[in-house]
Structures are given as structure tokens and as C-alpha cells.
N, C-alpha and C positions, 0 to 999 in steps of 0.2 A: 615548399615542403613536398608537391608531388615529384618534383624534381629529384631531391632526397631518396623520396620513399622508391622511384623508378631505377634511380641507381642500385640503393640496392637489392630490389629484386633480378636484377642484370645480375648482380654478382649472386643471387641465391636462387631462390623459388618462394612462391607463396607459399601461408602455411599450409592449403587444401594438399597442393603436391607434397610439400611435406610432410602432413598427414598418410599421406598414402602410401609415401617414399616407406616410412614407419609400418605401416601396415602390411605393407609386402615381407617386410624382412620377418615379419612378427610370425605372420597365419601359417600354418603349417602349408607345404607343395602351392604358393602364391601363384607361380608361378609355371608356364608347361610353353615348350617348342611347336611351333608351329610355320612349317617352311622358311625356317631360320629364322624367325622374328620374336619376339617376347611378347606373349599375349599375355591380360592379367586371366587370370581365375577368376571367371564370374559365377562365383558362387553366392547363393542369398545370404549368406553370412554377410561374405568381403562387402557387399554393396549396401544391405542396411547397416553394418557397423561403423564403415565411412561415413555416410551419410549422419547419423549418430551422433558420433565424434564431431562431423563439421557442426550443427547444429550447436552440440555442446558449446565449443569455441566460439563461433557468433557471437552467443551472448554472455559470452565473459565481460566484467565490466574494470576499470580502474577507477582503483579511489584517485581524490585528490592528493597533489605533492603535499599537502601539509597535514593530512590522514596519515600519510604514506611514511612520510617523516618521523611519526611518533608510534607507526605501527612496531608493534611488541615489544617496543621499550629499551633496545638498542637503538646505540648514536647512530646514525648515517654519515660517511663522510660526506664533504660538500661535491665531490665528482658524481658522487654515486646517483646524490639528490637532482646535481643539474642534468645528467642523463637519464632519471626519470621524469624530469619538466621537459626534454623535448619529445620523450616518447607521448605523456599526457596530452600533450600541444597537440601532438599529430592526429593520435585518437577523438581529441574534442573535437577537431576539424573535419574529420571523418566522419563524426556521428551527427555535425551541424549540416553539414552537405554532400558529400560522397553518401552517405546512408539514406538519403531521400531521394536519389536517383537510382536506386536498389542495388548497390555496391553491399557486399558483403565484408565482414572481418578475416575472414578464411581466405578470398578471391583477391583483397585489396593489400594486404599486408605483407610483409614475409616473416624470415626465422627472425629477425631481429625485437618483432614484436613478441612472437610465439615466448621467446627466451623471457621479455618483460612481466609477460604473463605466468609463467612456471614461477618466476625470482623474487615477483611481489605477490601471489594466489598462491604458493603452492599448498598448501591444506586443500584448498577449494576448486585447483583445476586435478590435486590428485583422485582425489573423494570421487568429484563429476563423471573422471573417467572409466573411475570404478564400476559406476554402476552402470555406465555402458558397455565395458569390453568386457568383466567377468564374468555375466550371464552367457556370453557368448563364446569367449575363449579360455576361460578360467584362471585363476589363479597365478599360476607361474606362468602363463605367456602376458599377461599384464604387466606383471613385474619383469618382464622381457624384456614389453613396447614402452614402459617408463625411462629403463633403460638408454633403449635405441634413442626416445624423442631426446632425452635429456644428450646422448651423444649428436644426435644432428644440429639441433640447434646450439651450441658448442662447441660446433668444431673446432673454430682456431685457437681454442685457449681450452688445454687439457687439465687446468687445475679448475678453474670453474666448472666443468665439464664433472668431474669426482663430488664438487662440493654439492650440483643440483639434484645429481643421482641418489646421493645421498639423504638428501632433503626430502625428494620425492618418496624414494622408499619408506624413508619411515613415516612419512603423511600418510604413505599406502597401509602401512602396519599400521598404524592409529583405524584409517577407516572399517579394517577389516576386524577389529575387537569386536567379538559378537555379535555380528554380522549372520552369521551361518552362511547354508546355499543359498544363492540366489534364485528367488523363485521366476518360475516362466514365464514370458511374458502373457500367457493364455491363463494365467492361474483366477484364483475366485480373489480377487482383492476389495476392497472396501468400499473404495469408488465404483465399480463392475459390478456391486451385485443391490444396488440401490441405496446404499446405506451411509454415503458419504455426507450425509448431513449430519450424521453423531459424530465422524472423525474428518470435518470440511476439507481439510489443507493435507490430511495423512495421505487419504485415500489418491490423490490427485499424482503428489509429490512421488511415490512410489511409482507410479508406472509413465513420470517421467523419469525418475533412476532407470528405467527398463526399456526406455525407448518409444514405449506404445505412445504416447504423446509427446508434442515438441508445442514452441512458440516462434513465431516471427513477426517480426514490427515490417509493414508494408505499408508504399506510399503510392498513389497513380506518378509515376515514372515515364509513364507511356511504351512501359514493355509487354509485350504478349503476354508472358507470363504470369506479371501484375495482376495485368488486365482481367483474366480469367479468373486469379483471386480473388480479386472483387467484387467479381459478378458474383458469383458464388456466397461468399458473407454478405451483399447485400440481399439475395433472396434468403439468406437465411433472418436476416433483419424486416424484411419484408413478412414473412410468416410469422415471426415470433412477437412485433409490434405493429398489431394492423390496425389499429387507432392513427401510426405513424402515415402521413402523407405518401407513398409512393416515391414522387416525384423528387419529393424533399430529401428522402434518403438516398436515393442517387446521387442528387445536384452535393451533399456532404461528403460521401463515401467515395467518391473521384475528384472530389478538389484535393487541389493539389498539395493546399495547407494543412489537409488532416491527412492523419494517420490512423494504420490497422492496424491493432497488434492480435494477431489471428493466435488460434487454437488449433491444432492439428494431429489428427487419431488417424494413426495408419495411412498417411500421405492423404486424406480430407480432412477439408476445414469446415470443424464442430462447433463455432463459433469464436466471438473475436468482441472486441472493445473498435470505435472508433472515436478517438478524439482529439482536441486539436491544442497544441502546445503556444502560450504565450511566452515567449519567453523574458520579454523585457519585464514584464507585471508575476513573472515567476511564478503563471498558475497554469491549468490545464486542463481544458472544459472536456468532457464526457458528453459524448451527443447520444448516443446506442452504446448496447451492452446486449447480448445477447448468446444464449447456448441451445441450439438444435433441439428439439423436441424429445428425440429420443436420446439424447444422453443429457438431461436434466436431472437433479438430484440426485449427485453423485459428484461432490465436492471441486467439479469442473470453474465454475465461475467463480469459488474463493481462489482458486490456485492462479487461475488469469487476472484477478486483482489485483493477487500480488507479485504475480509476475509485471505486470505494470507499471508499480509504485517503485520495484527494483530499477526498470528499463529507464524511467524519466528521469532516475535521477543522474541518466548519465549523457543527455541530454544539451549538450551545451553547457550553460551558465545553469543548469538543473531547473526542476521543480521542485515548490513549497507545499503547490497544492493543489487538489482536484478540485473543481467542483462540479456540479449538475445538475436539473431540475428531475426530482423524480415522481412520480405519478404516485399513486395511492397503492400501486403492487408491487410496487418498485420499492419503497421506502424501507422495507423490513430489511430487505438483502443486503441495501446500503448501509445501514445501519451496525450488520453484523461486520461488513467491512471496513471499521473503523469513521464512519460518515456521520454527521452531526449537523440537524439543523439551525442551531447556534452558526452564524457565521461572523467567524472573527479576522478574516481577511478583508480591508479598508473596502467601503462601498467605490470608493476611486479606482481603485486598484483592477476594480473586476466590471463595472457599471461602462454599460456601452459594448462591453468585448464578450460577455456572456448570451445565448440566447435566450429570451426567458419565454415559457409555454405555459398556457393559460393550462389554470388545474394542476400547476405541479409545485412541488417543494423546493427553495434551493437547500443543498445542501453541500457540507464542505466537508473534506478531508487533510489532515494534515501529515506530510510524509516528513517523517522523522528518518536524520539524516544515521543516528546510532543504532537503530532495528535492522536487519536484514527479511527483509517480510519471504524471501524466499525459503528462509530457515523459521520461521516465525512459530511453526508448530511442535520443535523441539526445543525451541525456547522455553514456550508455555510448558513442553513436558518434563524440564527440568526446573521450574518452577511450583511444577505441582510436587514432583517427586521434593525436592528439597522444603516445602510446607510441608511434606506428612512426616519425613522425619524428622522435623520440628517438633509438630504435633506430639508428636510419638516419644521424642525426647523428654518432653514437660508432662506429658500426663501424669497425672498422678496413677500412684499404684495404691491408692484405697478405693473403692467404690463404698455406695450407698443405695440403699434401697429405694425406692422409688415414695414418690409421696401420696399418701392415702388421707388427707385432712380434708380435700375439697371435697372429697366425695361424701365424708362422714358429715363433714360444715358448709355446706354449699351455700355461698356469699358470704361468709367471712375471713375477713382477713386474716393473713399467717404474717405472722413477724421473721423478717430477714432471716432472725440470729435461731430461730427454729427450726430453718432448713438446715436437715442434713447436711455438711461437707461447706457451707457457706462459712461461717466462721473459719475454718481450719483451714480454706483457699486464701484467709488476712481480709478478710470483711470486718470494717470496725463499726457499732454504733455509734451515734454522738446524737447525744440527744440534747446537748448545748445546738443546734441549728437556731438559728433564729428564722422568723416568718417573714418574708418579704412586705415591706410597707408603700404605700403610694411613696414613702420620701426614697425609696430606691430606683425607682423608675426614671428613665430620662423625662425631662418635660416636654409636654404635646409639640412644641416646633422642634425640637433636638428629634423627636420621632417623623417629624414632617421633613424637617429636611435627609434626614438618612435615606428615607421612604424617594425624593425627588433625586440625590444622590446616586442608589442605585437604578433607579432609572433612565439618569443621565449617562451613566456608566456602561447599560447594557447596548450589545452591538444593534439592536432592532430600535433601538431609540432616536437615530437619524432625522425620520421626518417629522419628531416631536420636540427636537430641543430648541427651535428657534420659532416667531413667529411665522405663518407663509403669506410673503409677498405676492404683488401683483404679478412682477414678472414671470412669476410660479404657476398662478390660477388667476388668472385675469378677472372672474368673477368669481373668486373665492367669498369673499364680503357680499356679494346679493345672496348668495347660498346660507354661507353660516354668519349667524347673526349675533353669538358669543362666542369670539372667537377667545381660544384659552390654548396655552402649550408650557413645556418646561420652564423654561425661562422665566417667561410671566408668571408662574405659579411661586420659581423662589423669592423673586421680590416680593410677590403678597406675605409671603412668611414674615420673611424682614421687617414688613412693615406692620404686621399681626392681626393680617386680614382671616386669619384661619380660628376663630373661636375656640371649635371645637373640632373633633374627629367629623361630625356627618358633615360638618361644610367642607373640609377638604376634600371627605372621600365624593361630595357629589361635584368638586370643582376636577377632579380625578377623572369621575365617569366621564362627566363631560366633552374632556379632550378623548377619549376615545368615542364617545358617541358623535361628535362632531366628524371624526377622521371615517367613520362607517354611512354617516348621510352622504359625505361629499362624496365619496370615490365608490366604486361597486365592489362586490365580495371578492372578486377573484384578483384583482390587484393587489400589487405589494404592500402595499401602504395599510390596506384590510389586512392582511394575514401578516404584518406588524403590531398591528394594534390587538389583532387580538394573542399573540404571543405576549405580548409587554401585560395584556391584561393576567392574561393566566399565571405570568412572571410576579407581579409586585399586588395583587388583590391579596393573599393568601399574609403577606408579610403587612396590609394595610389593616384586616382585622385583627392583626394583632398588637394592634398602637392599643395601649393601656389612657387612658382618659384620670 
């Protein structure tokens, strides 16, 4: 496949020179004579909008051929299909090896990719480039360089060449619906002025439309370059978690199996994620997380989440799912990023390849392969927008006055049907109800075992549904000297060893107070038992006797 890919760039150019090839013909006077030779115009335009643009493209991603296949609801012939399986091939291979030794999309590719990218993204690589080049060139030189790029990367075939021009333009007329100007990149925007925690993901997303932040996934490669990335996110990892080891964060953040996916304002890096991808077990630990002191609170670390969850899924054979231990100041944030201390990926799956840190939470996340977490915030705002015109649809158009009986009857009760607007919303009485009787109830073991049911069921019930063997706790039995667990507990049902409620619930406690004498608090097995407690007590006093 490199063989492939080298030919043909022999016959073309990467996309970065094509990029640029575009960019010259685009910017107004690109170009000036200088003792016969072609210099470019180094102007801070031409070089941060390249730069821009390359970034953009990097992290373009492809779906899968069989995403791909049913994207927008047109057949694909079967040519069409089998040349985008060898383009995908190429790309997965890329992003499994060429991308960890810090190859880029832009440096490693040529037109032929560029073109796969316009032919199955175009909504999403016209949009992106929007909100790069129009601040900076406006308008009609955009629809210039859409233009140009759709003529270069189509040169030999002039009717493809009409159809992507086409394509592209009108993705560009879509983006531009109500848009307005583009505001500055210096402007007062949401994330800049402290306030990015009432609008997480807005504030972030806009001024990367604008440039002023970028992302990149960085690995120790052993290039200078790297190199000095590193150092850099790891002092910022170093001040932001100094509970963390030193040592530890180094020996992580230069191995060779994890990964950075950095955050970057104005060519520095403001912090970054590092974590390391499993890929046969389909998950992918989180070790640091961290944003610079001075740009905290200000929708930064929601936007690098989801830039994230975007990145891994393109990954190889992808990820399913993050996970990570997180501390007691850590938990909130994760939390708001889709994170949940329920962990429902197999204890096998993740047990041995995870680190675990004493004092922390695990907690998991699951990336959903139909979200786009990089759009995630206009999802949600057409979500809300489409609830209120719901809302707004159904409301009714009578009102009512508000009710003044409590205040005149304080502690008596109001009947339903004497609320204002209740009846006439289709509220009916029935005063035919009947009163529940002890013969309605299930019988004390059909509630015991439902009660043992869901606890067999829940994922933190592991170390409780079988007895523990010697081979386990060698001196488990000197320790605990009634020993009791799931299992045990449904045979005594069966056999109706349970009288009543207080003997099952004290045969309940048990197996959790036994699991808290053997092991110490800060083990997993203690903050199992005490989740499973707080899970199934609430549902245990309410077995009816």
C-alpha cells in the first residue's frame, strides 16, 4: 500500500502542496518577482490560513464502507464502493502506523485522497473550510478556492470535476444561511470572557471555526518536534495534578503506547488528554486530562473531550470506550462528559490492562458510534428549539388563575376535579379504584428473589455471586467465619430458609459486612459493596411482609 500510495504521489503532490498550489491562485498579488524566481507572499494571512486549512484536513475522518454505503440513501454502485474500501484500507493503515510515528494526513497523502474526502464529506469539509478562509478572505474568494481545489483534484476527468464544484457550492450556500460576518478572531466570544461553562461546547467550537484553537493527536516518535510537545503538556500536567507523581507522568507521557491529543491557542499548547488505546479489548484508558490554569473555565476541556471521542473512533478497529479512575475533583467534569460510574464493560475486558489509583473512581464512558460529539452542541440546540415549538404547539390557549385554597385551608386537601383546568386537560375520576390487599402483593420469596435477581444482574456484583475460594483468599475462612454470597443466598430461598423480611435482610447485611471486615476501604471490592448497598437497600425496605 505504501508502494500504491508513493506512485501516486510521483504522479501528483501531497495534499499540503495542494493546498497551497489552491491557495496561491486564490489570495489576491500571491505571488511577486524576485531576480527571476517565484517567491510566495509571506504575508500573516497566507501562512496562518495554510496552516488553518492544513490542520482542518488532518482531522478529517472516514466513515466506514458500510456507513458509507447507506450514507444519504442513494445506491452506490459496487465500483464506486470497492474504491472507497481501498481508499478506507489505506486511511486505517495510516492512522494504525504512519500516525504514531507523526506522519501527518496533509504530508502523507495526495489528490487522490483529498478528492475521497470532498466526494464522501462534502457538507463537512465545505462548512470547515468556511469558517477558516471567510474570516480571512471572504466570501467570493472562498467560493473561488472551492472552485480551484475541486478543479485540481480532478483534473483528468472534467465531468466529475462540474459535479464536485457543484456539490461543494451548494454545501457552501447551505453553510452560509445566517451566518452573517464573521466575527474576529480577537472578538469577546463566550469561551474568552469566562463564561464557557453556561455554553461548554459553543464557546470552544467557534473559535476553532476561527482558527484561534486547533487539535492534534501526538505520539513520542522520537522527533524534535514531538519532543518539545511533550515536555511542555507534561509541565502543564505536572502543575495542574500535583498529587500526580512526577516521575510517573513522564514515564506515561513518553511511552511510546500512549498518546497526546493536545489543545493548542495561538501556536501553544493549553492542554491536552493523554491516553492509551487498547485496541483488541476496544477500550481506552485516560491517565491525565488537563487545561492550563489560565484558560480554565471557558468550555476548553468539553471541546477536547469531544474532540477525542471523534478522534478514536477512527482509530483502527475503533473504540467503544473510555475509561479512567477519577479523583473526588475530577468526578463532576467527568460526569458532565457523558461518564458514569456504572461500569458495564465485562470486568475481563478491562481487569489487568487498566491502571487502578488508590482514592479514585472508575468510571466509563460509552462512544456512540451515530452522535457526532464534534457537532454535539447543535444537536442539543435543535433539540431544544424543536421541544419548545412542540410546547408551544400544544399549549393550550385558556389560562387559569392561580390557586388560593391552600392559603385559606392550610392542610386540607383539594380534590383533583377542583383544580382549575384539571378536568378540561381529560382528567377523569374513578372512584370505582379498588385498595390494594396483602393478596395483591407478590409473596415474601417471589420479592426475595427479584431483590437477589437484581443484584445478580447489576455490573458491581462480580465479587458477590459465587462463593470465594481458597485459591482467592488463602485465609479467607480464618477471617470470615459466616461466610454468605449470592448464590448461597438463592438456594436458601428455594429451600425457605428466609421466614421473614428481617432474616433475609440481616442475611443481606451480612454479605456486605463480611466483604468490608476482609478487604480495606479503599479497594474495589469495598466500594462494590458499598454501591450494591446503596443499589438494592432502598428496593429491600420495600418488600411488603
Amino acid at each position: 500500500w505504501k508502494a500504491t500510495r508513493d506512485a501516486e504521489l510521483d504522479n501528483g503532490c501531497t495534499i499540503e502542496e495542494l493546498l497551497r498550489s489552491v491557495l496561491e491562485r486564490t489570495m489576491p498579488n500571491p505571488l511577486k518577482r524576485k531576480r527571476d524566481e517565484c517567491v510566495l507572499h509571506q504575508s500573516a494571512d497566507y501562512g496562518s490560513l495554510l496552516q488553518a486549512m492544513k490542520r482542518f484536513v488532518d482531522t478529517l475522518p472516514l466513515t466506514d464502507p458500510e456507513a458509507y454505503a447507506s450514507k444519504g440513501g442513494a445506491q452506490k454502485d459496487e465500483a464506486e464502493l470497492e474504491r472507497y474500501r481501498e481508499r478506507y484500507a489505506e486511511y486505517s493503515r495510516f492512522m494504525t502506523c504512519e500516525r504514531l510515528q507523526g506522519h501527518r494526513i496533509t504530508s502523507f497523502f495526495g489528490r487522490t485522497m483529498m478528492l475521497t474526502f470532498l466526494q464522501t464529506h462534502t457538507h463537512e469539509t465545505a462548512r470547515g473550510l468556511r469558517g477558516v478562509v471567510v474570516p480571512v478572505l471572504g466570501e467570493d474568494r472562498f467560493r473561488q478556492m472551492l472552485c480551484q481545489l475541486a478543479a485540481e483534484c480532478t483534473a483528468e476527468d472534467p465531468a466529475v470535476a462540474d459535479d464536485l464544484e457543484r456539490r461543494l457550492l451548494a454545501a457552501a450556500a447551505e453553510g452560509q444561511g445566517g451566518q452573517g460576518p464573521a466575527p474576529s478572531p480577537e472578538s469577546f466570544l463566550a469561551s474568552e470572557s469566562g463564561l464557557g461553562f453556561l455554553l461548554r461546547d459553543s464557546g470552544g467550537k467557534a473559535e476553532e471555526d476561527l482558527g484561534i484553537i486547533w487539535f492534534e493527536c501526538i505520539s513520542n516518535d522520537g522527533s524534535r518536534e514531538n519532543l518539545m510537545k511533550l515536555v511542555h503538556l507534561k509541565n502543564i500536567f505536572s502543575r495542574q495534578l500535583p498529587k500526580m507523581p512526577r516521575e510517573y507522568i513522564v514515564r506515561l507521557v513518553f511511552d511510546r503506547k500512549h498518546f497526546s491529543y493536545c489543545l493548542k491557542k495561538k501556536d501553544k499548547i493549553i492542554g491536552g488528554i493523554c491516553f492509551r488505546p487498547f485496541f483488541e479489548q476496544r477500550f481506552a484508558e485516560i491517565a491525565f486530562l488537563a487545561i492550563t490554569s489560565t484558560e480554565q473555565v471557558k468550555g476548553y476541556g468539553t471541546r477536547l473531550m469531544n474532540h477525542l471521542k471523534e478522534y478514536v473512533k477512527t482509530m483502527g478497529t475503533g473504540i467503544d470506550y473510555f475509561l479512567t479512575f477519577a479523583d473526588n475533583f475530577a468526578i463532576g467534569y467527568f460526569q458532565k462528559q457523558g461518564f458514569t460510574k456504572t461500569v458495564s464493560l465485562p470486568k475481563d475486558r478491562h481487569s489487568g490492562y487498566i491502571k487502578e489509583y488508590d482514592g479514585g473512581t472508575l468510571m466509563e464512558c460509552r462512544i456512540s458510534s451515530l452522535v457526532n460529539y464534534r457537532k454535539i452542541g447543535d444537536m442539543i440546540k435543535l433539540q431544544k428549539n424543536w421541544l419548545f415549538e412542540q410546547i408551544m404547539l400544544h399549549k393550550s390557549k385558556t389560562s387559569f388563575e392561580g390557586i388560593q385554597y391552600f392559603v385559606t385551608n392550610p392542610g386540607v386537601p383539594l380534590h383533583p376535579s377542583d383544580i382549575p383546568g384539571v378536568v378540561n386537560a381529560g382528567w377523569k375520576d374513578n372512584p370505582a379504584k379498588r385498595q390494594k390487599t396483602a393478596a395483591d402483593h407478590q409473596s415474601l420469596e417471589e420479592q426475595f428473589t427479584a431483590i437477589l435477581k437484581a443484584l445478580v444482574n447489576h455490573p458491581k456484583s462480580w465479587p458477590f455471586r459465587k462463593p470465594v475460594t481458597l485459591a482467592e483468599a488463602p485465609d479467607y475462612y480464618q477471617v470470615i467465619t459466616h461466610p454468605t454470597d449470592l448464590s448461597t443466598m438463592q438456594k436458601k430461598v428455594k429451600n425457605h430458609e428466609f421466614p421473614d423480611k428481617a432474616t433475609f435482610g440481616a442475611e443481606l447485611k451480612l454479605m456486605f459486612d463480611n466483604c468490608r471486615l476482609y478487604n480495606s476501604a479503599e479497594t474495589v471490592y469495598c466500594k462494590c459493596a458499598d454501591e450494591l448497598y446503596s443499589f438494592i437497600w432502598e428496593k429491600y425496605e420495600a418488600i411488603v411482609e
